[in-house]
C-alpha positions as CSV (number, residue, x, y, z in Angstrom):
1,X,72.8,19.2,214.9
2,X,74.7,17.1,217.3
3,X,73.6,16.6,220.8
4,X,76.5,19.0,222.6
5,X,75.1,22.3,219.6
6,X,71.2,21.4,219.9
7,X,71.8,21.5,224.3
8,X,74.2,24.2,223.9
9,X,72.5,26.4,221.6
10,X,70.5,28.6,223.6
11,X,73.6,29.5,225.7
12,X,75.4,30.2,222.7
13,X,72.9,32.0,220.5
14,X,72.0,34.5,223.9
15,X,76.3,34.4,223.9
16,X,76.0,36.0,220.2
17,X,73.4,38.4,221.7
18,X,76.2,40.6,222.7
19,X,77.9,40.9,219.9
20,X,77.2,44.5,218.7
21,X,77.6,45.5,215.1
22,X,79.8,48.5,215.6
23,X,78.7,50.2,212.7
24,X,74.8,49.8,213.2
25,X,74.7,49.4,217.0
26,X,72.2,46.0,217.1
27,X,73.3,42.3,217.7
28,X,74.8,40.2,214.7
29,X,71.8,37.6,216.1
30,X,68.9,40.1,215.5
31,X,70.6,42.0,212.3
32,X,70.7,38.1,211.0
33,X,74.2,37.9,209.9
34,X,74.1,34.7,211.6
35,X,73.4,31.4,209.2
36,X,74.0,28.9,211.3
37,X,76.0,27.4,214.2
38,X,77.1,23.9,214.0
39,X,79.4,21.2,216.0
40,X,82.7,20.0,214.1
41,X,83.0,16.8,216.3
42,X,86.4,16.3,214.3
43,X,88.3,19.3,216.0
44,X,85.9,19.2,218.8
45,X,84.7,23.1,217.9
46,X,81.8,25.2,217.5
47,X,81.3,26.2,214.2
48,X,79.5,29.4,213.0
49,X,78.1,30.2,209.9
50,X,77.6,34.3,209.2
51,X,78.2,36.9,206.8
52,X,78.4,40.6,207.6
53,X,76.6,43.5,206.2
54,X,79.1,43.8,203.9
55,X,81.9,41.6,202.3
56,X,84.4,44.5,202.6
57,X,83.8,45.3,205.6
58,X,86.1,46.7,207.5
59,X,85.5,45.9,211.3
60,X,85.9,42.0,210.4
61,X,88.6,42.0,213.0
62,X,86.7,43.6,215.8
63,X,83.8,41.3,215.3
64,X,86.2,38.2,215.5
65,X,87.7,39.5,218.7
66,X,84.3,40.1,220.2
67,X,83.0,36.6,219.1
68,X,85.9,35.6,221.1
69,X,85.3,37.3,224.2
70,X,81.3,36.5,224.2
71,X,81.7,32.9,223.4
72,X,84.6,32.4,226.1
73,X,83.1,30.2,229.1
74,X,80.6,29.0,226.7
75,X,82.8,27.1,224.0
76,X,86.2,26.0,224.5
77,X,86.8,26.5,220.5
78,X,84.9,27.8,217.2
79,X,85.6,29.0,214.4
80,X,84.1,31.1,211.7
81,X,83.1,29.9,208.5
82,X,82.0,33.1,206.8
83,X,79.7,33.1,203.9
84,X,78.7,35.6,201.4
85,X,75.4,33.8,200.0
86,X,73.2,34.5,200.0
87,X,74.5,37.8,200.7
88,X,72.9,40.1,203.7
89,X,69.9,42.1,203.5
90,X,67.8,44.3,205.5
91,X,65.1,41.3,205.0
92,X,67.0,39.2,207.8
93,X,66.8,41.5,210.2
94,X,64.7,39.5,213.3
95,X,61.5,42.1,214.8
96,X,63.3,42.8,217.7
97,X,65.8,44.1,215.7
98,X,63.9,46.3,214.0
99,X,63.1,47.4,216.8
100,X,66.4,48.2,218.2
101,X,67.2,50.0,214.8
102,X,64.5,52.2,215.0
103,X,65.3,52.9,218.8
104,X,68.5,54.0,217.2
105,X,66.5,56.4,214.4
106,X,66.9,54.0,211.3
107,X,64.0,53.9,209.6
108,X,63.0,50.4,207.9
């Protein structure tokens, strides 16, 4: 992790936070859909590493757009390298999450 990601990463990990899974209602940080965040020093851009619940999922779009809006002020560019394995499962899900979902009346 370079220097600029490993000072940076709290601010844009809590930045993810507010990303909201529109079909499940939680954070893509606490459902664990994201695998990584990295720096690409050659384009000078953040680079994240997720997945999604599901690879045909339909709300890709929305996602992208909120990623945009949560990360602006934080990064001047990223972009998404999305990644299907190992594919999502309800094993990924962080505690707090769990805790949101069952707020929300899934059972886990």
């Amino acid at each position: 992790m370079s220097e600029l990601v490993a000072a940076r990463h709290d601010d844009v990990m809590e930045a993810l936070k507010n990303v909201i899974d529109p079909e499940l209602g939680v954070n893509i940080v606490d459902l664990g859909l994201i695998y990584g965040i990295e720096w690409d020093d050659e384009n000078d851009a953040l680079v994240i590493r997720m997945t999604l619940t599901s690879a045909g999922c339909p709300l890709t779009d929305v996602i992208e757009k909120e990623l945009e809006n949560c990360l602006d002020g934080v990064v001047e560019r990223f972009r998404i390298n999305w990644e299907w394995m190992p594919p999502w499962g309800v094993e990924r899900i962080t505690d707090d999450g769990r805790d949101m979902m069952r707020a929300l009346g899934f059972s886990l």
